[in-house]
C-alpha positions in Angstrom: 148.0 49.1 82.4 151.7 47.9 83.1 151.6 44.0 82.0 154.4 42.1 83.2 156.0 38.9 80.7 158.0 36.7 82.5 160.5 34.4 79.8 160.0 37.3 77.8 163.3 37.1 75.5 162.6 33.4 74.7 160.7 32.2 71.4 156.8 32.2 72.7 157.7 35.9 74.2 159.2 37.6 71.8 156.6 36.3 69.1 153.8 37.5 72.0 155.2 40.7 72.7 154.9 41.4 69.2 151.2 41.0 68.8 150.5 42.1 72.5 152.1 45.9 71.1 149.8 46.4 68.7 146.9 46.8 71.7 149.5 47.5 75.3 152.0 50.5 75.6 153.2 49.6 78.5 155.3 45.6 78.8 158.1 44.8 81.7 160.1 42.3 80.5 161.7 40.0 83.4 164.4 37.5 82.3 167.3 36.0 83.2 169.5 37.1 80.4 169.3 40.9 79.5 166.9 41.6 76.8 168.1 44.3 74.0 165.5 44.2 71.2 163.8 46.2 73.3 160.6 48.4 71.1 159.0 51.4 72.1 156.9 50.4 75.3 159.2 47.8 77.1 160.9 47.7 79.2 163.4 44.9 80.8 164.7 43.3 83.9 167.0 40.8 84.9 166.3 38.6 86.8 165.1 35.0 88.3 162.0 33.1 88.8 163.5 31.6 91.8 164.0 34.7 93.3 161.1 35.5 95.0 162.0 39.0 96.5 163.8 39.9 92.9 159.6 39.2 91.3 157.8 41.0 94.2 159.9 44.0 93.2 159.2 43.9 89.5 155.4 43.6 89.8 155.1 46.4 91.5 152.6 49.2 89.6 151.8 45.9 87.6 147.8 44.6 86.6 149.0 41.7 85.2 151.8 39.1 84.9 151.9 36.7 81.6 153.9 33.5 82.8 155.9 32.2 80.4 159.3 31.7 82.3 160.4 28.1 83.1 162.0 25.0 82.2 160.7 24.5 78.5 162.2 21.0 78.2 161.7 17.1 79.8 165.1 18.0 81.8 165.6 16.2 85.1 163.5 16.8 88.0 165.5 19.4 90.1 165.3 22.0 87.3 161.6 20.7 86.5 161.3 21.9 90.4 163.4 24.8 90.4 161.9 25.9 87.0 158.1 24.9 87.2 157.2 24.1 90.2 159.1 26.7 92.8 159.4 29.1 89.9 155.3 28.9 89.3 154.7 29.3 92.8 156.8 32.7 93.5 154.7 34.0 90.4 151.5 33.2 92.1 152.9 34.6 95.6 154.2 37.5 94.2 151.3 38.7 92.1 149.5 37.9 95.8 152.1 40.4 97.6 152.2 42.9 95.2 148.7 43.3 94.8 148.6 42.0 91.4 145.1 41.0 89.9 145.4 38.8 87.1 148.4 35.9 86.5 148.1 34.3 83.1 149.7 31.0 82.8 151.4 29.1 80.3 150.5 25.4 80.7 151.2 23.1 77.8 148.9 20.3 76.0 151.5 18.0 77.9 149.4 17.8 80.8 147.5 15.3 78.9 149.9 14.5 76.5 149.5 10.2 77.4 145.9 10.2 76.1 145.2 8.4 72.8 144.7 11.1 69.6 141.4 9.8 68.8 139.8 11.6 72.1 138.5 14.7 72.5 139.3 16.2 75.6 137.2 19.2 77.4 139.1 21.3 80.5 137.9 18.8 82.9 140.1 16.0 81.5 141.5 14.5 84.4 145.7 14.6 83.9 148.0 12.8 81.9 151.2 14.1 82.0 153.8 12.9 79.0 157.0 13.9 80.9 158.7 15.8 84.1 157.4 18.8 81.9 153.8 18.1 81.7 153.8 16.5 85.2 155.0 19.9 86.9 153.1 22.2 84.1 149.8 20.5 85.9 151.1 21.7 89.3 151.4 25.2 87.9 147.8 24.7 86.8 146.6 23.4 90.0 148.6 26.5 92.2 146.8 28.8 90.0 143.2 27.5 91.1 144.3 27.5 94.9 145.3 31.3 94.8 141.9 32.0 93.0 140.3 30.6 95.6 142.4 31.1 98.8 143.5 34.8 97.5 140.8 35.8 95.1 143.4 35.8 91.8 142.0 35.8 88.3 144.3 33.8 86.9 143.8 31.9 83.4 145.8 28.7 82.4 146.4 28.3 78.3 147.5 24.4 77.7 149.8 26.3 74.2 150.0 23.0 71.3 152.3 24.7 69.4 152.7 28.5 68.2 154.6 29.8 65.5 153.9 30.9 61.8 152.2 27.8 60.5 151.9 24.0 61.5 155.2 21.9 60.4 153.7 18.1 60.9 150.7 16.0 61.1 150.4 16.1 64.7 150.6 20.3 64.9 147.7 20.1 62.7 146.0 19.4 65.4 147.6 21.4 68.2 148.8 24.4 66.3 148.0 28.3 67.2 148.8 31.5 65.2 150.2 34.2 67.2 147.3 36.6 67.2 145.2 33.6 67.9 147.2 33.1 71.3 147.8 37.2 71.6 143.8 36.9 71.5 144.1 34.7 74.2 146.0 36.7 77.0 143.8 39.5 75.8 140.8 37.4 77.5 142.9 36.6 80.7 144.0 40.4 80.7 140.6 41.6 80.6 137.5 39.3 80.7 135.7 40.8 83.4 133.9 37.6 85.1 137.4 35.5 84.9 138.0 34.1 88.2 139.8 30.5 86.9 139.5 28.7 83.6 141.6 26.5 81.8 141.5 27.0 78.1 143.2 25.4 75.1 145.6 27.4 73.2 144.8 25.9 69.6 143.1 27.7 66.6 140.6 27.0 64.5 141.7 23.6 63.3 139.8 20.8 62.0 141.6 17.8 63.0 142.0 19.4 67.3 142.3 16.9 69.6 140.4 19.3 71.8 137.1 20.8 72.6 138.0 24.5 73.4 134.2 25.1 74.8 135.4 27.1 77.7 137.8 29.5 75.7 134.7 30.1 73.1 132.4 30.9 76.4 135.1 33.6 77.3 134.8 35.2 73.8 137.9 33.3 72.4 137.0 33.4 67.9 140.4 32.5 66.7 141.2 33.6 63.1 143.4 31.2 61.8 143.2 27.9 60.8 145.7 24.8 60.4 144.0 23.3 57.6 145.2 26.1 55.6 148.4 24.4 55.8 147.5 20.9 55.5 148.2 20.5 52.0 152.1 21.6 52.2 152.2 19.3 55.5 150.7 16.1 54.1 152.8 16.7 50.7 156.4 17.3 52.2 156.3 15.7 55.9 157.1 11.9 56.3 154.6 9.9 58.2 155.5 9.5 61.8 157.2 5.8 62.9 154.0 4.0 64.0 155.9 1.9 66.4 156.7 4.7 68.8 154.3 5.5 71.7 154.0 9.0 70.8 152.1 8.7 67.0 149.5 7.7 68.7 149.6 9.8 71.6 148.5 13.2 71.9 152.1 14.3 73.3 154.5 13.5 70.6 157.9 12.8 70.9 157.7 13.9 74.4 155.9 10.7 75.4 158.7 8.8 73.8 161.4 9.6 76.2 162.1 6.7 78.7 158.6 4.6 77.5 158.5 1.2 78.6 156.1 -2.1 77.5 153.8 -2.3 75.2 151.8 0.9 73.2 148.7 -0.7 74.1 148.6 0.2 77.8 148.1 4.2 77.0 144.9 2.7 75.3 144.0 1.4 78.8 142.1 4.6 81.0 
């Protein structure tokens, strides 16, 4: 199997590609910038989300395609479109005209980042984006159900909290994942056999989750890490977060801060 990483020389892929090795000989690496740590088993390409033609090429002899690529930050709305929104799209018509089967996508917990932190959301939580991010995140989300449908992709969404080594606030208590925990993850998109679309949450084991993960543990997800492990260090050497900004008490964090108008209250509202 020939798995595909778009964004692969950025944080999230390069900490993936890692743990993805120790199971798949066989990675293309598409990015923008050329990509030289390259480890026995990749290979890379240059090259842009944008460019339809350029992804068609690169998928081909492909199974799968991880989506990572994209604008990463609440910039301004053109590169929210260029990144997530025509960038998502090309992936999903290019696994379609390459014969691609599976596209796994990298959503973020931003879609619902405006809900209150004392929910506990399932899949079918309707939308709340936090930002330009989160808003065109949900679109990628939503163009992945219309080419399982209209085209008969597998494709599985992962709303990622935060991955890295450990938790490093109160908040990624809640929304942290390890990187096998996420590696375990794509492993489900990559290979579940009944997968036709699911939207999953990419979280560990943690106690204080703003999330019910139901439909990730139905596909077989048992993550093996836990945040609490790290709650003592967090709690003992992080400040407590300003509780007159919008985003302590928002799932979403300082994303929800940028540009917030009136009152907290009204995210309390729906």
């Amino acid at each position: 199997m020939t798995i595909l990483i778009t964004g692969a020389g950025g944080i999230v892929g390069r900490g993936l590609r890692r743990e993805l090795l120790l199971q798949h000989k066989n990675l293309r690496l598409f990015g923008r910038h050329e990509i030289t740590d390259l480890a026995p088993g990749e290979e890379a390409i240059v090259g842009d989300i944008v460019d339809r033609s350029a992804l068609i090429k690169a998928m081909t002899g492909v199974s799968a395609v991880i989506h990572l690529a994209g604008c990463t930050t609440d910039a301004g709305i053109e590169e929210q479109i260029s990144g997530n929104i025509v960038g998502a799209y090309n992936i999903y018509e290019a696994a379609r005209a390459a014969g691609v089967e599976r596209v796994i996508f990298a959503s973020s917990h931003h879609v619902l980042g405006y809900y209150p932190r004392r929910r506990r959301l399932n899949s079918d939580a309707l939308v709340r984006p936090d930002s330009r991010y989160g808003l065109t995140k949900a679109f990628g989300e939503q163009a992945g159900a219309l080419f399982a449908d209209k085209y008969g992709l597998r494709v599985l969404c992962i709303r990622i909290g935060y991955v890295d080594d450990k938790p490093i606030d109160h908040r990624r208590l809640s929304i942290w994942i390890s990187w096998r925990d996420l590696a375990q993850l794509v492993n489900i998109g990559l290979s579940h056999p009944s997968l036709r679309y699911a939207v999953v949450y990419g979280v560990s084991d943690n106690a204080r989750s703003f999330f019910d993960n139901d439909v990730a543990h139905r596909l077989g997800y048992r993550p093996e890490d836990r945040a609490e492990d790290h709650a003592a260090e967090v709690l003992a050497t992080v400040p407590p977060e300003d509780e007159t900004k919008v985003g302590t008490h928002v799932i979403g964090g300082h994303f929800a801060n940028g540009e917030y108008e009136g009152p907290i209250d009204r995210v309390q509202e729906w």
